[in-house]
mmCIF file of the C-alpha atoms, coordinates in Angstrom:
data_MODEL
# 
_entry.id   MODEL 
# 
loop_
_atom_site.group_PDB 
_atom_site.id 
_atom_site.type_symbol 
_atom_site.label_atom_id 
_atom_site.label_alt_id 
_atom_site.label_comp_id 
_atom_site.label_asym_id 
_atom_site.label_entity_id 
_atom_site.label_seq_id 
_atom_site.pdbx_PDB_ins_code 
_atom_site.Cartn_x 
_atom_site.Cartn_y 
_atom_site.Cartn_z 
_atom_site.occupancy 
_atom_site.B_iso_or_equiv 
_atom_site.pdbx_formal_charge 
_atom_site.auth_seq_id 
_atom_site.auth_comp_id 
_atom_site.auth_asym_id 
_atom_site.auth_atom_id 
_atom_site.pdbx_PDB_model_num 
ATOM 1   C CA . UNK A 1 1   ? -15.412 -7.008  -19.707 1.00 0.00 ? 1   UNK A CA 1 
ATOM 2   C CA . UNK A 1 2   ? -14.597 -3.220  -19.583 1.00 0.00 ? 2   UNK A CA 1 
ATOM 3   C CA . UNK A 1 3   ? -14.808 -2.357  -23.590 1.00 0.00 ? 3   UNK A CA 1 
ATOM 4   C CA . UNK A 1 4   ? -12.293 -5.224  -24.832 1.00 0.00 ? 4   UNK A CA 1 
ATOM 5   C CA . UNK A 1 5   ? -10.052 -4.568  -21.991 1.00 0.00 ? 5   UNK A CA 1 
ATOM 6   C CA . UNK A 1 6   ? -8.480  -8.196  -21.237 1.00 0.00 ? 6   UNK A CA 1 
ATOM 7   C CA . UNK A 1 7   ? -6.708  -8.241  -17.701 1.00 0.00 ? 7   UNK A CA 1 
ATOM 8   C CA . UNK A 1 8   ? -3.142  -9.558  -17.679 1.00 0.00 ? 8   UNK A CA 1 
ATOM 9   C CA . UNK A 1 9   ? -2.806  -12.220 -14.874 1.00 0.00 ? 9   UNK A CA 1 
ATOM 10  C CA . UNK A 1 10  ? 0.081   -14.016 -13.194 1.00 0.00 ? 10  UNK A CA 1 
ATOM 11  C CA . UNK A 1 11  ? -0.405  -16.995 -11.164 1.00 0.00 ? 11  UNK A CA 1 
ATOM 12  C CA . UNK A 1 12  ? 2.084   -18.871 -9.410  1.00 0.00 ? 12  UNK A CA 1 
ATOM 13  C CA . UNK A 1 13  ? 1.472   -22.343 -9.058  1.00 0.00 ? 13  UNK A CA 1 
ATOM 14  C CA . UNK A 1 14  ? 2.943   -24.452 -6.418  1.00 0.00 ? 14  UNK A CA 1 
ATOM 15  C CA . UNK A 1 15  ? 4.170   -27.529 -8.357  1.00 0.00 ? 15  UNK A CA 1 
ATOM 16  C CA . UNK A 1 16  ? 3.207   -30.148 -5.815  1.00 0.00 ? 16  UNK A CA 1 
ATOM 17  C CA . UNK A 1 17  ? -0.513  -29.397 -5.568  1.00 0.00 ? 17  UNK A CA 1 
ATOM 18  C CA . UNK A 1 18  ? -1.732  -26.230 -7.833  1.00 0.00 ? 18  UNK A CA 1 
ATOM 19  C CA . UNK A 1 19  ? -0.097  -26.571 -10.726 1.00 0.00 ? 19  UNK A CA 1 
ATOM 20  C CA . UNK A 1 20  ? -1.940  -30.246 -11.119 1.00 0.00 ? 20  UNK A CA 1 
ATOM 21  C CA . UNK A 1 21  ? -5.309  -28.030 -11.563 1.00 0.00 ? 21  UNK A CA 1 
ATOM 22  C CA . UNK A 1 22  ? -3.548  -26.952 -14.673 1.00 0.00 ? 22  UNK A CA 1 
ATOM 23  C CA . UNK A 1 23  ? -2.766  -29.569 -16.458 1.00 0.00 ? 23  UNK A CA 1 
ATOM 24  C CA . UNK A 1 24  ? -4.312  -32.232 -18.952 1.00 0.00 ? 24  UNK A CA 1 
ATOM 25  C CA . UNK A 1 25  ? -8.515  -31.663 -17.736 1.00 0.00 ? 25  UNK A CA 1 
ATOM 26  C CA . UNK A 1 26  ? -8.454  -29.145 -20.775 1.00 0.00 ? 26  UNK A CA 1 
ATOM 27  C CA . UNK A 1 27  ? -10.445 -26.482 -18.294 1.00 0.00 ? 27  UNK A CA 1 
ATOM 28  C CA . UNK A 1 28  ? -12.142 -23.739 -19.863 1.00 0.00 ? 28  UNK A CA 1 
ATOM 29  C CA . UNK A 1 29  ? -10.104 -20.924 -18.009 1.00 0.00 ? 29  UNK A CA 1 
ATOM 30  C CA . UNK A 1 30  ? -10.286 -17.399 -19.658 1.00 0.00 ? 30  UNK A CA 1 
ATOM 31  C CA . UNK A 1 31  ? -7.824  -15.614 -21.754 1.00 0.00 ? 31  UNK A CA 1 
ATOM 32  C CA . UNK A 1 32  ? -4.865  -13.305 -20.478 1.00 0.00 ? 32  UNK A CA 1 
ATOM 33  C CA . UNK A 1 33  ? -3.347  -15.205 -17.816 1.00 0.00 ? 33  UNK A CA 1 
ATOM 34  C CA . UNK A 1 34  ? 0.182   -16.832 -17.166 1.00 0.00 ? 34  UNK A CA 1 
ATOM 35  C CA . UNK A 1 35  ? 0.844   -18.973 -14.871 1.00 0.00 ? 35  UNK A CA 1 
ATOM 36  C CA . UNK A 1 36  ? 4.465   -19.839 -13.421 1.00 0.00 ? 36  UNK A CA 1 
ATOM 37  C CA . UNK A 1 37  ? 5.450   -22.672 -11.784 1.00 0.00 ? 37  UNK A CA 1 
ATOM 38  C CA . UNK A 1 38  ? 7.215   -22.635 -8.594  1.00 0.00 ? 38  UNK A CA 1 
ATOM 39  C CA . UNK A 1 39  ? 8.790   -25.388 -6.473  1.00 0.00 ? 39  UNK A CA 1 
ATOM 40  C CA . UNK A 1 40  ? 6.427   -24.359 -3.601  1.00 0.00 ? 40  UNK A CA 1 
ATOM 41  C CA . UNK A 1 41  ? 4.276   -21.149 -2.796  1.00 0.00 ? 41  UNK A CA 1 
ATOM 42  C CA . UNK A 1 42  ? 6.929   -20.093 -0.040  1.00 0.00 ? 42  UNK A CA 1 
ATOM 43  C CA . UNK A 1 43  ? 9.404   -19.530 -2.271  1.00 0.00 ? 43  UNK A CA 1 
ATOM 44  C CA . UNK A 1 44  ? 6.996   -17.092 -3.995  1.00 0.00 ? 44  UNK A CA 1 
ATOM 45  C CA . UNK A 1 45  ? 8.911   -13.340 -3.134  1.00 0.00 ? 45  UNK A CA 1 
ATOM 46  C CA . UNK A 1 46  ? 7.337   -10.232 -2.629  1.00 0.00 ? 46  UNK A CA 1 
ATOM 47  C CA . UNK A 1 47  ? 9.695   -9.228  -5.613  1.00 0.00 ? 47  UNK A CA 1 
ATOM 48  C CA . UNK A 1 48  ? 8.525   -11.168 -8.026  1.00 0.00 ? 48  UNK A CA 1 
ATOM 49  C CA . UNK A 1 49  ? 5.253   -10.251 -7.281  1.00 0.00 ? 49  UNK A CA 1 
ATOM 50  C CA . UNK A 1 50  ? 5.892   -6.277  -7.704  1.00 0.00 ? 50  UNK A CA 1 
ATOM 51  C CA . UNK A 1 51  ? 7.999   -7.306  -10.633 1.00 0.00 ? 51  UNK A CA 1 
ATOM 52  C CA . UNK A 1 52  ? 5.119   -8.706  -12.323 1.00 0.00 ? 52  UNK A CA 1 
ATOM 53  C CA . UNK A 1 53  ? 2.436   -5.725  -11.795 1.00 0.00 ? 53  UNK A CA 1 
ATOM 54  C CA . UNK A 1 54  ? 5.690   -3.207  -12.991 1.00 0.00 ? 54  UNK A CA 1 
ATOM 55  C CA . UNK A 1 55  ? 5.749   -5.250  -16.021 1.00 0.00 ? 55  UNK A CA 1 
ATOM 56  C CA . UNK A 1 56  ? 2.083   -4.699  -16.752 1.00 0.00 ? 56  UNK A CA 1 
ATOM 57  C CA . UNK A 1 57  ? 0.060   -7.734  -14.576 1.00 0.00 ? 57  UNK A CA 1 
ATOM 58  C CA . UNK A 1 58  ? -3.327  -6.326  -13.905 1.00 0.00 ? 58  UNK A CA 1 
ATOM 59  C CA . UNK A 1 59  ? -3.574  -9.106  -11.004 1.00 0.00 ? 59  UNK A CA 1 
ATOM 60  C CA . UNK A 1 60  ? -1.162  -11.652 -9.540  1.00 0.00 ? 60  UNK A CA 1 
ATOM 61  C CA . UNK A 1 61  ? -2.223  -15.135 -7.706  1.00 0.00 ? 61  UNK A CA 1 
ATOM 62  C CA . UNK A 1 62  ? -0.337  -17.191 -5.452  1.00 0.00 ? 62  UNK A CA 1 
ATOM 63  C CA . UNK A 1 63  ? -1.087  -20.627 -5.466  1.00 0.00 ? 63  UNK A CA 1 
ATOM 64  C CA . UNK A 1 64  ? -0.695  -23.427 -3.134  1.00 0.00 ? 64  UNK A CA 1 
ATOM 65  C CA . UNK A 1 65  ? -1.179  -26.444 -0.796  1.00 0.00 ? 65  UNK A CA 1 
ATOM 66  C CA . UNK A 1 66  ? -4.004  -26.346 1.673   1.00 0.00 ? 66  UNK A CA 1 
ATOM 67  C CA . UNK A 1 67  ? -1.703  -25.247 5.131   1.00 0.00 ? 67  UNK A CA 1 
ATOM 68  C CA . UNK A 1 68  ? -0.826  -28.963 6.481   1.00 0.00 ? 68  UNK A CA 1 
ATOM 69  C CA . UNK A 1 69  ? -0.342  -30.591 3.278   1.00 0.00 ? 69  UNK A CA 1 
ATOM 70  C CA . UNK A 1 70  ? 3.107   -28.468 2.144   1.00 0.00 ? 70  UNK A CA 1 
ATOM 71  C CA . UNK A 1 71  ? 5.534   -30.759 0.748   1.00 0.00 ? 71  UNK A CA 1 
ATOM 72  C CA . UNK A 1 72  ? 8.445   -28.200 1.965   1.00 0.00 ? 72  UNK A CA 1 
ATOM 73  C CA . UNK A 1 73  ? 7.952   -28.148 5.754   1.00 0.00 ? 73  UNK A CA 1 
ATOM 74  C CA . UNK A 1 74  ? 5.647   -25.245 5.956   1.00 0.00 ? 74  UNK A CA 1 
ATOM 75  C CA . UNK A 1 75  ? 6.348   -22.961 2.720   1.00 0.00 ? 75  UNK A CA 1 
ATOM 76  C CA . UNK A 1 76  ? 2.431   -22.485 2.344   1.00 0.00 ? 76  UNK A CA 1 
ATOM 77  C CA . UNK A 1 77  ? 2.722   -20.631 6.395   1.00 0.00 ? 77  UNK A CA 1 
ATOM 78  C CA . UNK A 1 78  ? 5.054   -18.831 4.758   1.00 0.00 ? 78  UNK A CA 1 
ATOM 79  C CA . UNK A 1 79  ? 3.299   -17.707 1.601   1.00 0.00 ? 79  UNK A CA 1 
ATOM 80  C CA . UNK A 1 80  ? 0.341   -16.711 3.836   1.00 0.00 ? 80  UNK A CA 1 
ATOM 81  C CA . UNK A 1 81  ? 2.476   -14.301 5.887   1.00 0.00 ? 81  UNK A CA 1 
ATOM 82  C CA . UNK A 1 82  ? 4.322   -12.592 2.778   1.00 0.00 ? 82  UNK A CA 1 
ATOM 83  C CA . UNK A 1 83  ? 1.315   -11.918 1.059   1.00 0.00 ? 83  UNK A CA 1 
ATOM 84  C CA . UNK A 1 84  ? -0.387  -10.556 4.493   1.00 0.00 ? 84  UNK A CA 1 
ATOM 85  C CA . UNK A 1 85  ? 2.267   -8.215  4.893   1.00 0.00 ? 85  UNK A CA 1 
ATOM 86  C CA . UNK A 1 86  ? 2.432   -6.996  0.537   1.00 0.00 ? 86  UNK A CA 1 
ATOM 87  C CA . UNK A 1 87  ? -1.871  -6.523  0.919   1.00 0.00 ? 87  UNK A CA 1 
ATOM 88  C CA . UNK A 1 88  ? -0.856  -4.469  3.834   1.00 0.00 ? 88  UNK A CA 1 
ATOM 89  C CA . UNK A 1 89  ? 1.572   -2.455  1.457   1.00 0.00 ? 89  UNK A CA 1 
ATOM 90  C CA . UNK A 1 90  ? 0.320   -2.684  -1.926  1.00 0.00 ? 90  UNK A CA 1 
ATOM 91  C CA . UNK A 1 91  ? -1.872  0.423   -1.260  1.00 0.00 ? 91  UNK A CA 1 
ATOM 92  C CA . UNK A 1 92  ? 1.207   2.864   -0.860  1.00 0.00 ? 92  UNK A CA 1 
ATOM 93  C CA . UNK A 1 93  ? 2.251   1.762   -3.908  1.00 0.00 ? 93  UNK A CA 1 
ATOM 94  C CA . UNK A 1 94  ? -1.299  2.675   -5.929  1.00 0.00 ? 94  UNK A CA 1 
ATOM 95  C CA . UNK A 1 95  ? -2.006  -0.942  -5.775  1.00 0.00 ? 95  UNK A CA 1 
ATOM 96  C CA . UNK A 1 96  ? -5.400  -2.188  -5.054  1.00 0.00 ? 96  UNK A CA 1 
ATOM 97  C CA . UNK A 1 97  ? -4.988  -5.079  -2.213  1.00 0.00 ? 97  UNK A CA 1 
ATOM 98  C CA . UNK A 1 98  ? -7.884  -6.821  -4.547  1.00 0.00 ? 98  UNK A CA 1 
ATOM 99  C CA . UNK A 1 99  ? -5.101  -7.140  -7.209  1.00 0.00 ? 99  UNK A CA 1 
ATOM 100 C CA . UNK A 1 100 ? -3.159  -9.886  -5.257  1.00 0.00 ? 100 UNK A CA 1 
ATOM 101 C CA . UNK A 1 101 ? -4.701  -12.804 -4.123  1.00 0.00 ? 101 UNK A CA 1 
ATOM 102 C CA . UNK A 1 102 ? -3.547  -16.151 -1.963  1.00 0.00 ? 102 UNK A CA 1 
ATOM 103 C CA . UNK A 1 103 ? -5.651  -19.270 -2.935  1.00 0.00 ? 103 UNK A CA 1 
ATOM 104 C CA . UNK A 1 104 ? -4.983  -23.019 -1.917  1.00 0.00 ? 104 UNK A CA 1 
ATOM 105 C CA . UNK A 1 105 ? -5.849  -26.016 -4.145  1.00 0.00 ? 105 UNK A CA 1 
ATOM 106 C CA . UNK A 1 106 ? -5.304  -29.775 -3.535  1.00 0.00 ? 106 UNK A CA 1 
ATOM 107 C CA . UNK A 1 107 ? -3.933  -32.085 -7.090  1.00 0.00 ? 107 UNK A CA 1 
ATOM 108 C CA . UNK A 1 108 ? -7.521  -32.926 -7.168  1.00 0.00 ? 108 UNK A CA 1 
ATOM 109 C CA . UNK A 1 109 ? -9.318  -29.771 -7.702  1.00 0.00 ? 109 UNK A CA 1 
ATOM 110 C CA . UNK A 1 110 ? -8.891  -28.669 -11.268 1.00 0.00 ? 110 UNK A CA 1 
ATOM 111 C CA . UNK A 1 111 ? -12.474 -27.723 -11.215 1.00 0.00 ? 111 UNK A CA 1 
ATOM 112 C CA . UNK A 1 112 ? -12.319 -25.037 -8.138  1.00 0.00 ? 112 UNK A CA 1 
ATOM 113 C CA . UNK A 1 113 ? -8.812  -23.951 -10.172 1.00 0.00 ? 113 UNK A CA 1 
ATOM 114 C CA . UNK A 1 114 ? -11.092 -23.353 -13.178 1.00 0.00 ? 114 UNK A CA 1 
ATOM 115 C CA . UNK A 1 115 ? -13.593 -21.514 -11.234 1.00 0.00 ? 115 UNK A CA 1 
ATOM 116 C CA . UNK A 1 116 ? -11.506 -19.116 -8.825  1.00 0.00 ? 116 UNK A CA 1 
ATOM 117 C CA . UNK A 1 117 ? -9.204  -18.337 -11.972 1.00 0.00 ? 117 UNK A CA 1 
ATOM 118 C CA . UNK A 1 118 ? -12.272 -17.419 -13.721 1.00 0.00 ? 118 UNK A CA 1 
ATOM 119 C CA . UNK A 1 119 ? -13.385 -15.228 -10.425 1.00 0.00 ? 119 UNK A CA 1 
ATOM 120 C CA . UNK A 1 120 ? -10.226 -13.425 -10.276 1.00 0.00 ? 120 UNK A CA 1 
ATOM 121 C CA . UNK A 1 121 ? -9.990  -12.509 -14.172 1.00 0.00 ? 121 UNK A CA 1 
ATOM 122 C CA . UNK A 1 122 ? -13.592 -11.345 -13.805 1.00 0.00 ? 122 UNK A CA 1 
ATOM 123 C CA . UNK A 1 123 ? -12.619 -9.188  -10.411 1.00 0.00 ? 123 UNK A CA 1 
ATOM 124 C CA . UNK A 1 124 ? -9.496  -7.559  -11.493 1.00 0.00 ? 124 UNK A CA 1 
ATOM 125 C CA . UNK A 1 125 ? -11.504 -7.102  -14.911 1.00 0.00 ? 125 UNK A CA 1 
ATOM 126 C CA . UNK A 1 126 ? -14.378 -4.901  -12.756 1.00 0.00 ? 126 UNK A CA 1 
ATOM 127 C CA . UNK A 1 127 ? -11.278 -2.947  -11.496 1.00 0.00 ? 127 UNK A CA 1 
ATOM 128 C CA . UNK A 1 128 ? -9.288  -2.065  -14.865 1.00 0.00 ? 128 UNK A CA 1 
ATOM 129 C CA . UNK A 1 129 ? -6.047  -1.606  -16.059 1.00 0.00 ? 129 UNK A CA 1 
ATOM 130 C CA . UNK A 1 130 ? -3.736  -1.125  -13.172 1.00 0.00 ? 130 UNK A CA 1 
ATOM 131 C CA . UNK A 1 131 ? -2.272  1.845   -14.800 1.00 0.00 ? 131 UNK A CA 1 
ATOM 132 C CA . UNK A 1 132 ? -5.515  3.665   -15.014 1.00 0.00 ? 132 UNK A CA 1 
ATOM 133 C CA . UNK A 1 133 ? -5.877  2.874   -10.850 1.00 0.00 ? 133 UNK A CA 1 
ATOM 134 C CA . UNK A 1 134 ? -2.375  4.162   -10.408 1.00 0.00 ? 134 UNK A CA 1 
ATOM 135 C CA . UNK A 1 135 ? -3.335  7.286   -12.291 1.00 0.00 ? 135 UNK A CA 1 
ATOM 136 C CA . UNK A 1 136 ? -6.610  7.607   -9.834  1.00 0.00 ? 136 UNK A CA 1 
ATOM 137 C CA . UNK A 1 137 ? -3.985  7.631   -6.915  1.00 0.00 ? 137 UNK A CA 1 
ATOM 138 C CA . UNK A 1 138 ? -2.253  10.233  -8.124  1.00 0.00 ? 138 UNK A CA 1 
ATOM 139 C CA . UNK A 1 139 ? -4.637  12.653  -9.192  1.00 0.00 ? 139 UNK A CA 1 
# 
């Protein structure tokens, strides 16, 4: 990592399907990250998102079901739209669309949880702080 720099990381977890990859498997998932759990990724706001890199995230995650297997008619169609639209809009805010990410698990897949958490960390990592990218914007 970038001289002791530790990215900050959000993820939301969908609590049918993600937020299983979390739990007892003891996964060896890297420092600096939080993860929230949420009734379903569709219920996962653009606001909360950009309330989460104003308070300091480096990178935010949405996760949920595989599209199909949504236990609240749909809400993962949903997620997939929203976060379309905020990559789309992230970048007039200074916001590198890298920094936001959509990812779908099944209850089953702590492993690939492990790994792509691991990925991401390691991504926003090669990118920095967000602040200093915001500062790069501006200048």
């Amino acid at each position: 990592m970038n001289g002791g720099y530790e990215p900050k990381i959000v993820v939301f977890c969908c609590n049918w399907c993600s937020s299983a990859g979390t739990g007892p498997s003891r996964l060896n998932i890297k420092p600096k990250f939080r993860i929230i759990r949420t009734k379903c990724s569709g219920r996962v706001k653009p606001k909360f998102i950009l309330y989460y890199f104003s308070k300091g995230a480096d990178g935010v995650m949405v996760a949920g079901c595989y599209p199909g297997d949504c236990q609240s008619n749909g809400g993962n169609y949903k997620a997939k739209r929203r976060i379309a639209l905020l990559k789309n809009m992230l970048p007039q805010l200074g916001i590198e669309p890298e920094r936001l990410r959509l990812e779908w698990f099944s209850p089953s897949e702590a492993p690939k949880f492990q790994t792509v958490v691991n990925d991401f960390i390691d991504e926003i990592a090669g990118l920095g702080p967000l602040s200093s990218s915001k500062k790069k914007e501006t200048a």
